[in-house]
N, C-alpha and C positions, 0 to 999 in steps of 0.2 A: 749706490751700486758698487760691486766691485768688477775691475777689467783685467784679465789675464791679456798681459804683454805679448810675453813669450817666453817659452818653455827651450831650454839650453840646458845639453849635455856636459858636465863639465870633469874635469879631473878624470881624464883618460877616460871618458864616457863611461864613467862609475857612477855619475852624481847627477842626479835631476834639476835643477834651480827654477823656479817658479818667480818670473819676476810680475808684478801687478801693483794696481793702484785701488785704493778705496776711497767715498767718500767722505768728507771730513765726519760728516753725520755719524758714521758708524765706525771712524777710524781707532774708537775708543775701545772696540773687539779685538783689535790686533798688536800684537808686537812690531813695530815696524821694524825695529834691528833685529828680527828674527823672521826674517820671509821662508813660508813651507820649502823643505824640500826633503828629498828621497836619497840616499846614498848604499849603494850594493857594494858587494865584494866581488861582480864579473861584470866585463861591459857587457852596455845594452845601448849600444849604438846604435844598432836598426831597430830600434823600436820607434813603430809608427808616433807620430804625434799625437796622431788619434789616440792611441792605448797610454801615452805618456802623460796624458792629462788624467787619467784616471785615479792616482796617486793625489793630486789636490784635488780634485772634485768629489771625489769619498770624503774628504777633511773637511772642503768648504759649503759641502750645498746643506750640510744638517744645520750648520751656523745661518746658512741664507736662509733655511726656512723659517727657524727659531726668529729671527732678528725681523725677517720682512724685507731684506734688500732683493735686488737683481743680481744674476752673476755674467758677465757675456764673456762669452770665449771664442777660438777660432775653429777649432775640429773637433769633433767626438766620435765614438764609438759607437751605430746606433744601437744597439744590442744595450748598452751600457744606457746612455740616453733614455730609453726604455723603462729600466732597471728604476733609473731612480726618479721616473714619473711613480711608480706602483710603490717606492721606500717614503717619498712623501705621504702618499695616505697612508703607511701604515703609520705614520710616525703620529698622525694627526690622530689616529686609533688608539694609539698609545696615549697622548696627552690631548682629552677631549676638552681642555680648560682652556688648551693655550692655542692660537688662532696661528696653525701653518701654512705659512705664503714663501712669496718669494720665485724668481724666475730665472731658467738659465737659458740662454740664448748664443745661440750657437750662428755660424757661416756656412759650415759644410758638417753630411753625416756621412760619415763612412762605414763601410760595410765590409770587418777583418773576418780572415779565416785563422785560427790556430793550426799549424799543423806536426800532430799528434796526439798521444793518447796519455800522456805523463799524467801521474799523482801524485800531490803534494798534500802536506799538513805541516799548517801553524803551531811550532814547538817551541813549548816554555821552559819545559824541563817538570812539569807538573802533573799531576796526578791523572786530569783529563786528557792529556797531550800525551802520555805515557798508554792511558787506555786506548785512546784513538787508536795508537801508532800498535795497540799489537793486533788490530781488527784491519791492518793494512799494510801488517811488515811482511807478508808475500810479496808483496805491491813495487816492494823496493824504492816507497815515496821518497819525493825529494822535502827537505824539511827546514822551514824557513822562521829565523829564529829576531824580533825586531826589538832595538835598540833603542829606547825613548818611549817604548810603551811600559813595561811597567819597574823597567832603572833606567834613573835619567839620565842624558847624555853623559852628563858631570862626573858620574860616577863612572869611571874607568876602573877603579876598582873592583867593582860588584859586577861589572861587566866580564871581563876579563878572568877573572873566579867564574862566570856561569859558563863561559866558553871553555873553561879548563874542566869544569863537572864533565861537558860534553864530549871533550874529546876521548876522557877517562871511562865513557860509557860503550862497554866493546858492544852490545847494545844497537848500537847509532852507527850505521855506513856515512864515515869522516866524507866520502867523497862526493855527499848527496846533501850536505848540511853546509846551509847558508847563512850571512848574518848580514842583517838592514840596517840602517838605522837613521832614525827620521824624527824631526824634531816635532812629532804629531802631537803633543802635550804642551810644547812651548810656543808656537807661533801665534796664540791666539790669548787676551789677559784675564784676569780671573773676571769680568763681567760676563765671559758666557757661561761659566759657571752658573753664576746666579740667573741663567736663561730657566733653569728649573728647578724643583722645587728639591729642596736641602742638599744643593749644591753636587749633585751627582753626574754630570755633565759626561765625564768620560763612559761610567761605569752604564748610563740611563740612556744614553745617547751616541756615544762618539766609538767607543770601538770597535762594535763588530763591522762597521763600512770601515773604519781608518786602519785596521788589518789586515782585511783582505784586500781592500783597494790597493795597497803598495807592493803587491804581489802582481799586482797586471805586467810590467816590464817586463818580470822572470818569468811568468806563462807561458809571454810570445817567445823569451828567448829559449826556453827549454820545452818547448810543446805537450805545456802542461792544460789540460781539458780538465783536473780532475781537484780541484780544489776543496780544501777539509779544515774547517775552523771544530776545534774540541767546544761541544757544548758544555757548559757550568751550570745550569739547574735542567730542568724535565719541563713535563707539561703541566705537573699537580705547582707549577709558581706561576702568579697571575700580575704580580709586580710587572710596571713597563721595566725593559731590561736591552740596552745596546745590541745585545747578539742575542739571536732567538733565530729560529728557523723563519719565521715570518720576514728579517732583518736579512739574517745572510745569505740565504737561498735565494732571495732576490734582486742579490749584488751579482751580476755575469756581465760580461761581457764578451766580446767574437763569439764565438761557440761553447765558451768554457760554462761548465754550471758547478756551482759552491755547496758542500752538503756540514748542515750545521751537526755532525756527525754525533753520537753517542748520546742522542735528547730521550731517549726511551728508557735511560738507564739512571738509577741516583746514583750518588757518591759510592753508596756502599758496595751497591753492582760493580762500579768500577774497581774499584778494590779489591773486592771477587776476582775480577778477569785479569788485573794484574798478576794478583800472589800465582794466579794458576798459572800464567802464562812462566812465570818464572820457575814454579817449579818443572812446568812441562820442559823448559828448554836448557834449566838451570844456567840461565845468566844471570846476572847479579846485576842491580839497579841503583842508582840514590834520586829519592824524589826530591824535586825544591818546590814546596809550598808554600813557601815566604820570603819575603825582601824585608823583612826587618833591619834595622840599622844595628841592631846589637846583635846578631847572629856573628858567630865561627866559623860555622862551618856551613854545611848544606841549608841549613835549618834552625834555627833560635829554640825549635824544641819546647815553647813557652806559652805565645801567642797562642788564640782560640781556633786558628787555621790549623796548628801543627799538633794541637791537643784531637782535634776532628779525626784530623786524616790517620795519628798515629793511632786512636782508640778504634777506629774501623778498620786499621790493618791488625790489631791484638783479635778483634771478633771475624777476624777471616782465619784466626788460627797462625799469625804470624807474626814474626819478632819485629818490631818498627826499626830497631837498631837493625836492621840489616837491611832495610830501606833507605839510609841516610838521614836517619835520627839518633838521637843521645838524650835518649829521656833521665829527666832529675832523676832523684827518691821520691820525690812526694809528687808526680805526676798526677795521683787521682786526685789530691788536695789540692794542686790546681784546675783541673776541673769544675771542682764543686765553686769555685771561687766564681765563675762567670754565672752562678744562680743564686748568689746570696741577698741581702737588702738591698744593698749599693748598685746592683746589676742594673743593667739597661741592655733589652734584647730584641732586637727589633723583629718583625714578620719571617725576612728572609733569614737572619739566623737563626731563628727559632725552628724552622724547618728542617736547615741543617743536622741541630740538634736531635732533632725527632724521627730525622731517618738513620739513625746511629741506637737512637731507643729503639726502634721497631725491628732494626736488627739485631742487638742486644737478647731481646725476646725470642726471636728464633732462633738462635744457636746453643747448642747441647753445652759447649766447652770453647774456651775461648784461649789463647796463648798466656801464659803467666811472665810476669816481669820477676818477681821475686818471693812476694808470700800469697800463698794460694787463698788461704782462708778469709786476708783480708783483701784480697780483690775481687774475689767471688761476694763478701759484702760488698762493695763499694760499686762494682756492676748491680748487685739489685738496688741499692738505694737510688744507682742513678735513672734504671727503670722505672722506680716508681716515684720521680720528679713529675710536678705538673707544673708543664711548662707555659698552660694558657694563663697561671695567674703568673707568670713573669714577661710573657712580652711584653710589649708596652708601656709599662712603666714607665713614667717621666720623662714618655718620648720625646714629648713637644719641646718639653722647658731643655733636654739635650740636645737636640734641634736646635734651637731659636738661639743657644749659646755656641754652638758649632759654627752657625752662619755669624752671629758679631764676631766671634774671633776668627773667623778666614775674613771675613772685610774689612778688618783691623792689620792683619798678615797683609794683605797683598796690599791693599791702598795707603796703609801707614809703615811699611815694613820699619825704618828707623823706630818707631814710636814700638814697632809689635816685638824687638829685639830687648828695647829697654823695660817692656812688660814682664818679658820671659826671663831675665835678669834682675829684677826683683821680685820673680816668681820663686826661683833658687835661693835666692837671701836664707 
């Protein structure tokens, strides 16, 4: 089992601490020098205990279910309570293989009111979160941006650059933009990782509850009812997937309801509704679609993320370089590179891919980088890719070397540093 203590406000009641015990049986899930906790940039002193819990119990009950343990605590939220009796059986919908248990037991339910009508949205700085925000910049949302989801704590660098992107975005009301940060990545060891199958724990699992849950404090403290996590695929992806409308919409608590916002639209629609919205309003924007470690500036520009996003804003008729890219020379040539022998493309990027084809196809003209003749070839060749004889390739044998080497990294780290060092040789 695992037993929440008690829940303590700490550092001028900025910071949440979670203090708890597990047992031995399962102690082998957690970091013990790294116990959960939540840190804002406004107190949230009066926030109920009820709603205070809601920040670890997002994080710990997917792991209780996965695992099979109990969780007991002392108050919740019953609204919330609720929530994540109906996020268990979806989860178990999700993985029909794997046997989801596990109990959380509570002393008391309490029954919060929010009071107000506020709107927020989860901002990364990303294409989604940019789309979201212009189907709700009348709204004048509040925009809450988390720290340990996808740069980790460590890096105060990459941090610090994404807050400087932000404040540089006239874009973005400074006064309405938040930043969290929560060691939601780190408290737990890479064994729950392998709770699923090729190690997708975060992305299959954990973050669409572990983002919006850390959001409950700031609700009650700003009277926000109206909560917006940007959707990443549609309805035509059938992969289980962390955040889905099924996932987030059924995370609430007090009164507030969660909308997995922009699931009707693909990549490319969004890209549409960006370029338009910027030309309607002519503000100037920089997307960040990548944390790569070798990026400069907003974007690495290289990656198969930043080849996507900037080739769907060239077929909306628009220059990616004034999006907060710096494409090569040979951008198309890298392209082609993720379809060649060596490639490995699995279901979800392959889809990707295929809604940037089916756009491609329907646009008359498309933005030019440099030579017209030979881009307008390299558009139709990349139309007439078929991309059903590249998925999948040699998925499994990539796979099954994925998972030896992340359980070589985290269980051997010495031994996986001295691998990676005669890798270089």
């Amino acid at each position: 089992m695992l037993k929440l203590n008690n829940i303590s406000f700490q550092d001028n009641h900025t910071k949440i601490g979670y203090e708890y015990e597990v047992s031995k049986s399962i102690s082998s899930y957690f970091n013990e020098d790294k116990p959960f906790y939540v840190h804002y940039d406004k107190n949230i002193k009066n926030t109920p205990k009820s709603i205070a819990v809601i920040p670890f119990l997002a994080n710990i009950m997917p792991i209780s279910w996965f695992v099979g343990f109990d969780v007991y605590i002392d108050e919740i939220d019953e609204t919330f309570y609720n929530s994540l009796q109906t996020l268990k059986k979806q989860f178990q919908k999700y993985h029909p293989n794997k046997e989801i248990k596990g109990t959380l037991h509570y002393t008391k339910l309490i029954s919060n009111e929010i009071k107000g009508d506020g709107t927020s949205l989860l901002f990364s700085g990303g294409l989604d979160s940019f789309d979201s925000l212009t189907r709700h910049y009348h709204k004048d949302p509040y925009l809450f941006s988390i720290h340990g989801a996808d740069v980790e704590i460590k890096d105060t660098k990459r941090w610090e650059e994404f807050k400087q992107f932000n404040r540089a975005e006239k874009i973005l009301n400074q006064d309405r933009l938040f930043y969290i940060e929560s060691n939601l990545r780190e408290f737990y060891t890479y064994k729950v990782d392998l709770l699923v199958d090729h190690l997708g724990w975060w992305g299959a699992v954990q973050h669409g509850m572990a983002l919006i849950g850390v959001l409950a404090p700031m609700s009650y403290k700003f009277g926000i009812t109206n909560v917006n996590i940007a959707a990443s695929a549609t309805n035509e992806i059938t992969y289980s997937w962390g955040s889905s409308p099924y996932i987030d919409e059924n995370m609430k608590w007090a009164n507030t309801t969660v909308t997995h916002e922009g699931y009707q639209f693909k990549r490319t629609d969004k890209t549409d509704h960006v370029v338009k919205f910027i030309n309607d309003t002519g503000y100037r924007l920089t997307l960040r679609v990548c944390y790569a470690d070798e990026r400069t500036g907003a974007n690495c520009n290289t990656c198969h993320k930043c080849q996507r996003t900037a080739l769907s804003i060239i077929l909306s008729g628009a220059n990616p370089n004034d999006y907060g890219f710096n494409l090569p020379d040979n951008f198309y040539d890298l392209i082609f590179r993720n379809f060649g022998e060596d490639c490995i493309m699995t279901t979800g990027i392959k889809y990707q891919w295929a809604c940037i084809q089916d756009k491609a196809r329907s646009v008359d003209s498309f933005f030019i980088l440099k030579d017209e003749e030979k881009e307008k070839a390299a558009i139709q060749k990349f139309i007439d890719l078929n991309l059903d004889d590249i998925v999948n390739k040699n998925e499994s044998q990539v796979k099954e070397n994925k998972k030896r080497k992340f359980i070589l990294k985290n269980k051997f780290p010495f031994l996986y540093k001295v691998y990676q060092k005669i890798k270089s040789l």
